[in-house]
VOBA-1610 file (N, C-alpha, C; in pm, whole numbers, padded with zeros to 5 digits, always signed):
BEGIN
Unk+00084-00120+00000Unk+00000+00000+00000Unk+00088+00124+00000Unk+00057+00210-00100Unk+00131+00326-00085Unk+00035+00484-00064Unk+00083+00564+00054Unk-00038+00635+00050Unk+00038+00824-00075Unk-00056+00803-00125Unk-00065+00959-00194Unk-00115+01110-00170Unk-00073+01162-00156Unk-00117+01301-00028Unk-00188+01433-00169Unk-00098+01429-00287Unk-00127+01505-00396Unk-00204+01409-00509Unk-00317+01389-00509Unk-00432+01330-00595Unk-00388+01361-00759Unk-00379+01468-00814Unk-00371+01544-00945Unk-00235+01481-00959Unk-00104+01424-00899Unk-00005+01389-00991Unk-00050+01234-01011Unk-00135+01165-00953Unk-00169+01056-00989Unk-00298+01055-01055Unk-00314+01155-01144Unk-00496+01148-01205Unk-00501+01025-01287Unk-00395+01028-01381Unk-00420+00888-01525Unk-00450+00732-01436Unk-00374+00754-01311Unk-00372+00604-01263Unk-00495+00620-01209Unk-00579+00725-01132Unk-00685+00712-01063Unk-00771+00674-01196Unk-00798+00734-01318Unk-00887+00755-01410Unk-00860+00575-01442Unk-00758+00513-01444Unk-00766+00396-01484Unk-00804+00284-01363Unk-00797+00285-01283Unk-00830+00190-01113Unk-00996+00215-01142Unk-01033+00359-01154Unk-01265+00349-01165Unk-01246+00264-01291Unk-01198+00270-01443Unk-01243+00192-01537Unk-01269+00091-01516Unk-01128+00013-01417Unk-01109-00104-01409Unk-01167-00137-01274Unk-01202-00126-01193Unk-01268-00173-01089Unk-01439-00089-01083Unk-01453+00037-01076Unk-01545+00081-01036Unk-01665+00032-01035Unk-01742+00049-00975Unk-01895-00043-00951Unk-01989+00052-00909Unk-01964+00179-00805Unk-02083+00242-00747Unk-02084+00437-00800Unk-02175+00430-00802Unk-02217+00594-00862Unk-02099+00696-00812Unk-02083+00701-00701Unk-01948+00749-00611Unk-01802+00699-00669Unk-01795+00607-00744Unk-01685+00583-00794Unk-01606+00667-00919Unk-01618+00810-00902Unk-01591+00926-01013Unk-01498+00987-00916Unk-01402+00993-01030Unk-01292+01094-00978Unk-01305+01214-00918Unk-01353+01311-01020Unk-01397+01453-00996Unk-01466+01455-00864Unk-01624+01396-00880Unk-01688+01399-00737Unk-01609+01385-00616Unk-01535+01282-00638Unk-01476+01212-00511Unk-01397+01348-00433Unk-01315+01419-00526Unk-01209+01589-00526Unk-01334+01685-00463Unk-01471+01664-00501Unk-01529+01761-00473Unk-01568+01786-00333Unk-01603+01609-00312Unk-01693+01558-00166Unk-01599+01612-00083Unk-01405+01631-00114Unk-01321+01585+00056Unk-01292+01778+00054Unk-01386+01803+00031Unk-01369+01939+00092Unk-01358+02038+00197Unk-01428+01924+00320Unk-01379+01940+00474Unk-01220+01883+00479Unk-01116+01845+00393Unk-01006+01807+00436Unk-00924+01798+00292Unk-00823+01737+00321Unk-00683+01748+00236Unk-00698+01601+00158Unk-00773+01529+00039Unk-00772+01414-00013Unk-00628+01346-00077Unk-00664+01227+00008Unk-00573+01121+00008Unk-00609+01043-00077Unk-00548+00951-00128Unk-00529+00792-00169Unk-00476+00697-00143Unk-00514+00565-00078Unk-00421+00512-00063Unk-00399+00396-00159Unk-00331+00341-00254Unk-00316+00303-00394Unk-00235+00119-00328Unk-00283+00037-00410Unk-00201-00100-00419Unk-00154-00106-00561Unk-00062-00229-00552Unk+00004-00248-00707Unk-00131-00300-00805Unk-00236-00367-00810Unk-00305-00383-00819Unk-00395-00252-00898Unk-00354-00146-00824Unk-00449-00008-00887Unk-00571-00012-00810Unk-00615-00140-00748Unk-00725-00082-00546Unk-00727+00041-00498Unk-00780+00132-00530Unk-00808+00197-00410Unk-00870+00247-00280Unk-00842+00335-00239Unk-00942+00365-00070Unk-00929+00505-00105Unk-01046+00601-00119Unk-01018+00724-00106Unk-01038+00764+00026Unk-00999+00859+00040Unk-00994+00917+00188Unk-00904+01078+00203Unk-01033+01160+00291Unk-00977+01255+00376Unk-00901+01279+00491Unk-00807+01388+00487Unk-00812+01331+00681Unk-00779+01489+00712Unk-00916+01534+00809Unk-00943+01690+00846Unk-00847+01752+00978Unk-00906+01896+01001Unk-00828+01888+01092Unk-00797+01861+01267Unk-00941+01781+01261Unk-00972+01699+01390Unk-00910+01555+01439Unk-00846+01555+01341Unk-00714+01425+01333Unk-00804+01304+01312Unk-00895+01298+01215Unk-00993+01234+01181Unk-00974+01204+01067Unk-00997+01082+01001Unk-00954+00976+00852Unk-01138+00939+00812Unk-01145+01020+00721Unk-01279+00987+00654Unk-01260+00926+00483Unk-01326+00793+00535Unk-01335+00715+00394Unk-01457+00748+00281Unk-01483+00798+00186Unk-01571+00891+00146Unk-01681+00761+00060Unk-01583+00591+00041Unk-01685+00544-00074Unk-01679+00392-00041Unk-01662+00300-00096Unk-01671+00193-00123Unk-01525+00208-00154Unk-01445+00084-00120Unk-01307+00061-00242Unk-01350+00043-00333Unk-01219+00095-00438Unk-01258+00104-00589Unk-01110-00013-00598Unk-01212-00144-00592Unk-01154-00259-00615Unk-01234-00360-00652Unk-01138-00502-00668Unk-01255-00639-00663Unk-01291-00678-00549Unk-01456-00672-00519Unk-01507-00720-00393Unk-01410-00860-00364Unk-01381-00956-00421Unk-01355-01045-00341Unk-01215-01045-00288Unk-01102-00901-00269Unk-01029-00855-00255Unk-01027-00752-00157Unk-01140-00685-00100Unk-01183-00594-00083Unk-01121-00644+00123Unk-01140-00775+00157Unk-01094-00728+00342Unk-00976-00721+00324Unk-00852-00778+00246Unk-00725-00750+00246Unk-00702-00604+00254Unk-00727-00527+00166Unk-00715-00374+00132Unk-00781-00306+00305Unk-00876-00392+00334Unk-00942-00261+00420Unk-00857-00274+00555Unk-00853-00414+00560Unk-00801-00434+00692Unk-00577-00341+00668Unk-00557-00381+00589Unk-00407-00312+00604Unk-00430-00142+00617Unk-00530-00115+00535Unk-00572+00071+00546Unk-00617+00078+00685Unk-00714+00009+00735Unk-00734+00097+00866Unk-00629+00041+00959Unk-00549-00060+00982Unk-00459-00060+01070Unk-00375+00063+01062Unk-00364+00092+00953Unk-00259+00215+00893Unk-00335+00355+00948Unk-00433+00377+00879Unk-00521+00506+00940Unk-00555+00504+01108Unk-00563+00382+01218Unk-00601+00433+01308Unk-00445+00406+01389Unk-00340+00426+01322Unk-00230+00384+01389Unk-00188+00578+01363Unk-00238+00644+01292Unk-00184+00783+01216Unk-00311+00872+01236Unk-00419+00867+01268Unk-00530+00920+01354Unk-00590+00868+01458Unk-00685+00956+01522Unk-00732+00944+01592Unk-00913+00885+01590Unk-00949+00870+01464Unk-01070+00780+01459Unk-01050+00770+01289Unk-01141+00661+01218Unk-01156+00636+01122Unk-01327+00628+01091Unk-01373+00742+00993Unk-01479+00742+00966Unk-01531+00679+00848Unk-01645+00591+00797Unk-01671+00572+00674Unk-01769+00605+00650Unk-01772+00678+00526Unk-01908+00774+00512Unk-01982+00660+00394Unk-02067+00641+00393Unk-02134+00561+00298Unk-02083+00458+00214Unk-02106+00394+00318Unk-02026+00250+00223Unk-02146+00086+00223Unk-02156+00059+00166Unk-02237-00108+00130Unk-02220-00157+00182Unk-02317-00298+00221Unk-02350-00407+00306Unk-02234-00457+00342Unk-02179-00498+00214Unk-02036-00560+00222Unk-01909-00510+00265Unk-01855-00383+00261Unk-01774-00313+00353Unk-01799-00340+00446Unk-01909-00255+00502Unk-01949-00256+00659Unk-01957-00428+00727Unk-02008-00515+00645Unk-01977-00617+00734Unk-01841-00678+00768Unk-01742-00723+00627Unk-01597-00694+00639Unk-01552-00657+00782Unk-01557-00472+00800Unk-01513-00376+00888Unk-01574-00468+01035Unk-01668-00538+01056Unk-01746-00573+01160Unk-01643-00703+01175Unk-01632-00733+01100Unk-01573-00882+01130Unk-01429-00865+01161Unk-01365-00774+01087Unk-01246-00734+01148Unk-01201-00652+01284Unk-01291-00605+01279Unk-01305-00467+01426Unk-01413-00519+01500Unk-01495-00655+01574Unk-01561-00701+01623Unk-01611-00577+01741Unk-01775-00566+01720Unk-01786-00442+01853Unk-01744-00308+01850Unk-01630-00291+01734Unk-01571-00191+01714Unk-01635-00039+01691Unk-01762-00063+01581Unk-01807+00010+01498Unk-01944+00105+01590Unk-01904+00263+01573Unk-01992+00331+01589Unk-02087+00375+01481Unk-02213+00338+01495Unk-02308+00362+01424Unk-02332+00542+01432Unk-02352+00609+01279Unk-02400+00701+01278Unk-02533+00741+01208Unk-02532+00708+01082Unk-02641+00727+00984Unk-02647+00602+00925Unk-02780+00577+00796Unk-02775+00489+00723Unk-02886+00573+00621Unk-02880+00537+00519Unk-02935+00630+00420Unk-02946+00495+00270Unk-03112+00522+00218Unk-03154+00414+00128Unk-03114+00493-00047Unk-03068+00404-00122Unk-03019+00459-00246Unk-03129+00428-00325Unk-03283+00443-00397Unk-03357+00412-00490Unk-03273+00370-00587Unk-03307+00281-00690Unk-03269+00230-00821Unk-03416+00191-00898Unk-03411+00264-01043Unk-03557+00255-01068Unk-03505+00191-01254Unk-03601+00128-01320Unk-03666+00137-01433Unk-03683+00204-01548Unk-03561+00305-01588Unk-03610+00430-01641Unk-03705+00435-01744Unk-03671+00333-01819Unk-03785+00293-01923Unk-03914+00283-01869Unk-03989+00252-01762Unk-04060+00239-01712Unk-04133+00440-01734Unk-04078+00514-01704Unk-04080+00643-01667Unk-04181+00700-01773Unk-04282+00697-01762Unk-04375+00822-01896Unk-04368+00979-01860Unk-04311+01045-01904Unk-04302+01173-01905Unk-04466+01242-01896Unk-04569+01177-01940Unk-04685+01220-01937Unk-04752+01186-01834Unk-04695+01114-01723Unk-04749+01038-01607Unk-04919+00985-01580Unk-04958+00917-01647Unk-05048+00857-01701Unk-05132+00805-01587Unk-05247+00751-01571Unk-05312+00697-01411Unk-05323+00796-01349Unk-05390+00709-01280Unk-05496+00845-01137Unk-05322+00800-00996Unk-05258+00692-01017Unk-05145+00694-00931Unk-05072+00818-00924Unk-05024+00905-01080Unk-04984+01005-01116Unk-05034+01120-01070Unk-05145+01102-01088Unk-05255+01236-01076Unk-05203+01392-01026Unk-05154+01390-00888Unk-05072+01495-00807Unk-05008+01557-00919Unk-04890+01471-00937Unk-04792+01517-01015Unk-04837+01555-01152Unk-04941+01482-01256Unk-04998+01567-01328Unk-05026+01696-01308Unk-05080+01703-01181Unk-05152+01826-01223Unk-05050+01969-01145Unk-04933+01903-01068Unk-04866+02003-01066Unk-04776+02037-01181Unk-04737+01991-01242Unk-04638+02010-01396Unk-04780+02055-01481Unk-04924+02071-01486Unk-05012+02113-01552Unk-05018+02257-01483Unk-05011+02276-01375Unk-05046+02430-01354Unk-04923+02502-01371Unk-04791+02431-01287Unk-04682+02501-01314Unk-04671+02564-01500Unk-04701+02463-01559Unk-04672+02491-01691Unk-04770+02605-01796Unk-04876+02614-01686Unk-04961+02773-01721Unk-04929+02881-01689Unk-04855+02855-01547Unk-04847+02948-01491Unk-04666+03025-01542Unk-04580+02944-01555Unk-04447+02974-01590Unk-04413+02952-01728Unk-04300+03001-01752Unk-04225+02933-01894Unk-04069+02899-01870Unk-04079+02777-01874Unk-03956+02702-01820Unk-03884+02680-01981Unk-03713+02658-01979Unk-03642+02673-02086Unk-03498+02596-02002Unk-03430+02515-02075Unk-03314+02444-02014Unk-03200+02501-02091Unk-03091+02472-02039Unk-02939+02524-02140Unk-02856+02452-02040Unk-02747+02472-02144Unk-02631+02399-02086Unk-02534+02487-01950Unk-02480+02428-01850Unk-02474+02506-01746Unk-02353+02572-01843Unk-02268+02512-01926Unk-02136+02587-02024Unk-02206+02709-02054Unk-02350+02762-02110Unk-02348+02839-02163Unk-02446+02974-02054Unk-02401+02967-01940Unk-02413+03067-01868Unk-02335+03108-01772Unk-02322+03264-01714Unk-02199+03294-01658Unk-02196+03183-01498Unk-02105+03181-01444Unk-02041+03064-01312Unk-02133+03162-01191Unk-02131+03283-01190Unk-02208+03334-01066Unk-02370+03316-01071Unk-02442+03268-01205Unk-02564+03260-01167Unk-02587+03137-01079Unk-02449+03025-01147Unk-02494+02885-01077Unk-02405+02900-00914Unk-02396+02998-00918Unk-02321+03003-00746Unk-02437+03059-00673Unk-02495+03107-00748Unk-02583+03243-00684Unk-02726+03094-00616Unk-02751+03027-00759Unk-02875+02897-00706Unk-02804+02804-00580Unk-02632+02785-00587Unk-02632+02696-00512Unk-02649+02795-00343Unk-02619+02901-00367Unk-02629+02976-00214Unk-02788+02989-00199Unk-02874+03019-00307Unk-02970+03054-00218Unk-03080+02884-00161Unk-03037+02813-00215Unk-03065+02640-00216Unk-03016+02621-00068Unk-02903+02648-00030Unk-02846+02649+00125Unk-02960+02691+00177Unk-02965+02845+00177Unk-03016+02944+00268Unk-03171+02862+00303Unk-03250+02783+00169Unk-03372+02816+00212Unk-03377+02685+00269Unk-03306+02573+00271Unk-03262+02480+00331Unk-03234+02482+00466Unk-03132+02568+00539Unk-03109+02593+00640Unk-03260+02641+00702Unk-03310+02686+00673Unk-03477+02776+00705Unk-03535+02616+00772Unk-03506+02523+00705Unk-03674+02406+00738Unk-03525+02328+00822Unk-03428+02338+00895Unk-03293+02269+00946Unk-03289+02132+00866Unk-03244+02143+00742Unk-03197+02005+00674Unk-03037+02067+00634Unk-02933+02006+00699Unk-02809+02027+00651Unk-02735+01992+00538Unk-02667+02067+00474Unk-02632+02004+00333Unk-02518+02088+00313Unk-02402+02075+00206Unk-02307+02061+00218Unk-02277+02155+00085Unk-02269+02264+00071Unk-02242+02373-00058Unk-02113+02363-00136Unk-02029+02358-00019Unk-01879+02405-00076Unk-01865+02280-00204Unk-01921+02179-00191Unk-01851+02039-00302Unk-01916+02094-00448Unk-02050+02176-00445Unk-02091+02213-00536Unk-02071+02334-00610Unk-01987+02399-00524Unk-01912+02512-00565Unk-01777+02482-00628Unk-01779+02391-00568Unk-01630+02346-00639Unk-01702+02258-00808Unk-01775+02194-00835Unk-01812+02144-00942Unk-01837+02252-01024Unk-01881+02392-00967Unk-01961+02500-01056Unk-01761+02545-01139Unk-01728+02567-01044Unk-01571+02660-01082Unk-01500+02560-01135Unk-01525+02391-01198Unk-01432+02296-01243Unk-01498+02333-01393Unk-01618+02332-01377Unk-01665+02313-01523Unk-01744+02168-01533Unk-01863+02166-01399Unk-01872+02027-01415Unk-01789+01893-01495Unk-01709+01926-01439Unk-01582+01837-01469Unk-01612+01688-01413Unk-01618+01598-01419Unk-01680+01459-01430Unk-01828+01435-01399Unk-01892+01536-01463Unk-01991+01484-01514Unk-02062+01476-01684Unk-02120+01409-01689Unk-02146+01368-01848Unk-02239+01465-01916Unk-02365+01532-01798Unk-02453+01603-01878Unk-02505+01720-01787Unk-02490+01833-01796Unk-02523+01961-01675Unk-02610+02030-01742Unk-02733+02056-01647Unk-02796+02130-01721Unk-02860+02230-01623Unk-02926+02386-01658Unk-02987+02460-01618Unk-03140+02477-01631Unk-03200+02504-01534Unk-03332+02533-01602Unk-03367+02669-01563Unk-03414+02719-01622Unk-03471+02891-01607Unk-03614+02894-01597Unk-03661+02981-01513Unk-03823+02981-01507Unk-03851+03144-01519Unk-03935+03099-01622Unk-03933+03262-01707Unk-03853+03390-01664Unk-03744+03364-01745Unk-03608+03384-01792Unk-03550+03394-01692Unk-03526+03304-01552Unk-03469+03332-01480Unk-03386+03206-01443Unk-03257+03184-01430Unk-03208+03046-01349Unk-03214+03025-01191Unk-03282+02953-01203Unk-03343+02861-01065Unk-03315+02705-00988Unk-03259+02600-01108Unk-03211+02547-01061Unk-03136+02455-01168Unk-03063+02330-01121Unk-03009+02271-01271Unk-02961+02131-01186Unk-02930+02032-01296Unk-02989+01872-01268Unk-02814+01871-01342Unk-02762+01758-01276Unk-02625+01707-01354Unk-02590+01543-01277Unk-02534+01505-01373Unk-02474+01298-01374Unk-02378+01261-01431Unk-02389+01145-01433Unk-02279+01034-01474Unk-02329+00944-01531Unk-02253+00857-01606Unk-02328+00714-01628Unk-02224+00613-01483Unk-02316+00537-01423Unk-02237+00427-01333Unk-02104+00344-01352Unk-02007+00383-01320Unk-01894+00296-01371Unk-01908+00141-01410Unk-01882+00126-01549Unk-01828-00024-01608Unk-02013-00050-01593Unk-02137+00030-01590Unk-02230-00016-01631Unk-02308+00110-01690Unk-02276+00095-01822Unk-02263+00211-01953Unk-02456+00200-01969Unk-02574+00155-01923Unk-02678+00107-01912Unk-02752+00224-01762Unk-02647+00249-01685Unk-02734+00301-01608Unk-02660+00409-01527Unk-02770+00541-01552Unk-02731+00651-01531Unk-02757+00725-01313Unk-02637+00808-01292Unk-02673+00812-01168Unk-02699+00958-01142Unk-02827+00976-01086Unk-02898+01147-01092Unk-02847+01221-00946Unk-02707+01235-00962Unk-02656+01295-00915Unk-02643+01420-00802Unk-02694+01494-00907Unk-02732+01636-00879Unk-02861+01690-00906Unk-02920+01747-00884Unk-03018+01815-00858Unk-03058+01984-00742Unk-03061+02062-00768Unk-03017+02162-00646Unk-03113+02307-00741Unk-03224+02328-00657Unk-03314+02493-00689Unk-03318+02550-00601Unk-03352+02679-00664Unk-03373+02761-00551Unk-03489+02791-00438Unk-03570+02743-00481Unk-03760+02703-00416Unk-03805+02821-00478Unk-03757+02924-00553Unk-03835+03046-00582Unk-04003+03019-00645Unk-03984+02905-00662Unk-04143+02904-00733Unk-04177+02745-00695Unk-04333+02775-00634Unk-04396+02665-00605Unk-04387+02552-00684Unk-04342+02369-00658Unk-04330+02296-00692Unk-04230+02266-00827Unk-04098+02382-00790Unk-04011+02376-00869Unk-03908+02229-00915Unk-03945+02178-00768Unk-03843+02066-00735Unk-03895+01933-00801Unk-04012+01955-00808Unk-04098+01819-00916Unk-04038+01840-01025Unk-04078+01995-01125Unk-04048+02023-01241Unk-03888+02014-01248Unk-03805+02037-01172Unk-03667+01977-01220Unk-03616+01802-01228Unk-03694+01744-01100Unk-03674+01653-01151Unk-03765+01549-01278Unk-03877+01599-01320Unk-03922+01559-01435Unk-03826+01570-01530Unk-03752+01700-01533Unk-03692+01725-01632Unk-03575+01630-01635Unk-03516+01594-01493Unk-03405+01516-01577Unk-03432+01390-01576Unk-03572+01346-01516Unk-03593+01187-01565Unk-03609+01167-01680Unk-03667+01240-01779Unk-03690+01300-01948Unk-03607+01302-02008Unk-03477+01354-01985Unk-03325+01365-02015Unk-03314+01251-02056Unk-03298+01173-01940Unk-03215+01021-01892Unk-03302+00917-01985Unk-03382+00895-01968Unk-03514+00786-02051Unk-03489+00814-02175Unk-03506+00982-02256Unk-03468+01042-02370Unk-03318+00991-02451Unk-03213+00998-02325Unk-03054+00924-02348Unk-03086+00796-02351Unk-03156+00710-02327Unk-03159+00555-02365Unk-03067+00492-02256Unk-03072+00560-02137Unk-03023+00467-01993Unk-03145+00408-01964Unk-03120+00258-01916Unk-03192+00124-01909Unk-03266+00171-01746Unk-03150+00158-01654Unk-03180+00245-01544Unk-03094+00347-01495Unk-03157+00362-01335Unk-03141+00490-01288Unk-03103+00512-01141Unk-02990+00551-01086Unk-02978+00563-00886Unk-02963+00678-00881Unk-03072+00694-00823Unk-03130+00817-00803Unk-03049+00872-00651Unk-02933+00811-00636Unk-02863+00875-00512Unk-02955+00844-00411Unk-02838+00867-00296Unk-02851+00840-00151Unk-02959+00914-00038Unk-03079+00889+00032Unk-03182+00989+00043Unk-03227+00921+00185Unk-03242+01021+00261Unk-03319+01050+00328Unk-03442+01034+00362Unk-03550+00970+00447Unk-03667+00919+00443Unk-03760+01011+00347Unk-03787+01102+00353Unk-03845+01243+00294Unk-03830+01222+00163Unk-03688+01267+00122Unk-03636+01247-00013Unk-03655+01169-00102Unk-03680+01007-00029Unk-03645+00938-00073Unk-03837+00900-00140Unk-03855+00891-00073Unk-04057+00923-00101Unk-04081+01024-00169Unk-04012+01173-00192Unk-04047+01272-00299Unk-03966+01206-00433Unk-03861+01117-00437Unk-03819+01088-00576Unk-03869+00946-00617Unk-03919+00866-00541Unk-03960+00779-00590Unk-04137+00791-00672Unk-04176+00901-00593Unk-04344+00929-00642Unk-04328+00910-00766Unk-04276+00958-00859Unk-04275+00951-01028Unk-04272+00778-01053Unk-04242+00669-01024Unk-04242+00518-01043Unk-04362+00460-00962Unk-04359+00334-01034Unk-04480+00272-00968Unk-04380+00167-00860Unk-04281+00153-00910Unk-04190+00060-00799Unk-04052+00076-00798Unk-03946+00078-00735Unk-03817+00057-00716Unk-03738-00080-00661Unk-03642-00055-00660Unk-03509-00135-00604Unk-03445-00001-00502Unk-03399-00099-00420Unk-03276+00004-00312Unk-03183-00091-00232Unk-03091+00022-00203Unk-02957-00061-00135Unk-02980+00029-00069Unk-02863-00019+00085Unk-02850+00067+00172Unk-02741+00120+00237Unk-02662+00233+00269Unk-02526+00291+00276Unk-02518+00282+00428Unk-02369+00291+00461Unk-02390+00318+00614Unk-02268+00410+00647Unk-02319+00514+00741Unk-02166+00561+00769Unk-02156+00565+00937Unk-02033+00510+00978Unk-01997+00474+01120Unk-01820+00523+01169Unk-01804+00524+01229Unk-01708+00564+01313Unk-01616+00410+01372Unk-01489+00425+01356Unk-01392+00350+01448Unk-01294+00400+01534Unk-01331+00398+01611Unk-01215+00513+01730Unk-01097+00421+01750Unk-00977+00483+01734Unk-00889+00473+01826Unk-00872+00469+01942Unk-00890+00373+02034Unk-00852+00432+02195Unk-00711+00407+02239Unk-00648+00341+02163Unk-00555+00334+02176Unk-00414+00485+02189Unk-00484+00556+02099Unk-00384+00715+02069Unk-00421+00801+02179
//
């Protein structure tokens, strides 16, 4: 294991370890640069091309941000030599959203060990399934809010390339603000950093304007090494107009179905969330993430 402290002199090898291993929506370079924005991003790299991404802030704290970007059936060798390493060089080891299979691994190695913090359900849907015209009295709601919105406004999309960087700074601040208002915490700076890269690993960014104004904008990926299914990433408005947040995401389920992705992970959500993005389907699939804590007591 060798650990890497400067990410950007190893980009070609990182860009080649997701080709060749990657498996989960989180497995993108760019994002990964964007997420460790509470800290200084690490790597820690095998000959193999395995990796472990990871932060480490300035609370002397080692946050693992994903899944290894390896072969699962490879995957306790790697974890177990990294965290002996990380809790021998900090003072706790965090893993922020990681699969059944990590977390049990981590359990079996660290018996008792593991502090539970969150757990958060990932939808996976059907996209083909998706009618843009939402058809049935199941639909109905949502008909008829994309029916009034669409009397009442005039909505228009563009590419986030072709508008200046402060309007999309300007949606991601006021998206905070009205957020902070109802206390749901969320995390700006990673999306500020995507606005000033140039949505830089993502495949498709888009804006939407509500009579002539930008309000909010939808951006993705396709899933590593499964070129079939797209991951809806982003999503972020400003609430300026009633039931904006339906009409953006119509728009990029329309996108995605329109691109000929088979399916769709609709990202990591929150009980709430996770019931406002599934309403558009008649059924889903889901996995489930976990993020927990391993203390050192030893330091």
């Amino acid at each position: 294991m060798k650990i890497y402290s400067d990410v950007n002199i190893i980009r070609k090898q990182l860009e080649q370890s997701i080709d060749k291993f990657g498996y989960s929506p989180d497995h993108n370079l760019d994002w990964l640069i964007y997420c460790s924005d509470e800290g200084d991003p690490n790597v820690a790299m095998w000959d193999d091309g395995s990796i472990i991404w990871f932060y480490r802030n300035t609370l002397g704290r080692c946050s693992v941000l994903c899944d290894p970007i390896s072969l699962i059936p490879g995957q306790e060798e790697i974890l177990r030599e990294f965290i002996d390493y990380a809790l021998q060089n900090c003072d706790s080891c965090e893993f922020i959203d990681v699969r059944d299979g990590v977390r049990n691994i981590i359990d079996k190695l660290y018996p008792n060990k593991i502090k539970p913090d969150y757990e958060i359900i990932w939808p996976v849907v059907d996209i083909q399934s998706f009618d843009p015209l939402l058809p049935s009295g199941h639909f109905k709601d949502l008909r008829n809010a994309l029916h009034k919105f669409n009397r009442e406004h005039v909505m228009t999309v563009q590419s986030t390339a072709d508008i200046p960087v402060s309007d999309l700074h300007n949606i991601v601040d006021r998206w905070f603000q009205n957020r902070a208002l109802i206390g749901i915490e969320v995390l700006p700076g990673r999306y500020h950093k995507m606005i000033d890269n140039g949505f830089r690993g993502t495949k498709s960014s888009r804006v939407m304007f509500v009579d002539g104004h930008p309000a909010g904008f939808n951006a993705g990926w396709e899933t590593p090494n499964n070129p079939v299914e797209w991951s809806a990433s982003i999503g972020i408005h400003d609430y300026s107009v009633k039931d904006l947040g339906i009409i953006l995401m119509h728009e990029d389920l329309a996108w995605i179905k329109n691109a000929g992705y088979r399916t769709c992970d609709l990202e990591g959500s929150e009980l709430k969330a996770l019931k406002f993005k599934t309403q558009f389907f008649n059924e889903c699939k889901t996995y489930k993430t976990y993020t927990f804590n391993l203390e050192n007591s030893g330091r």
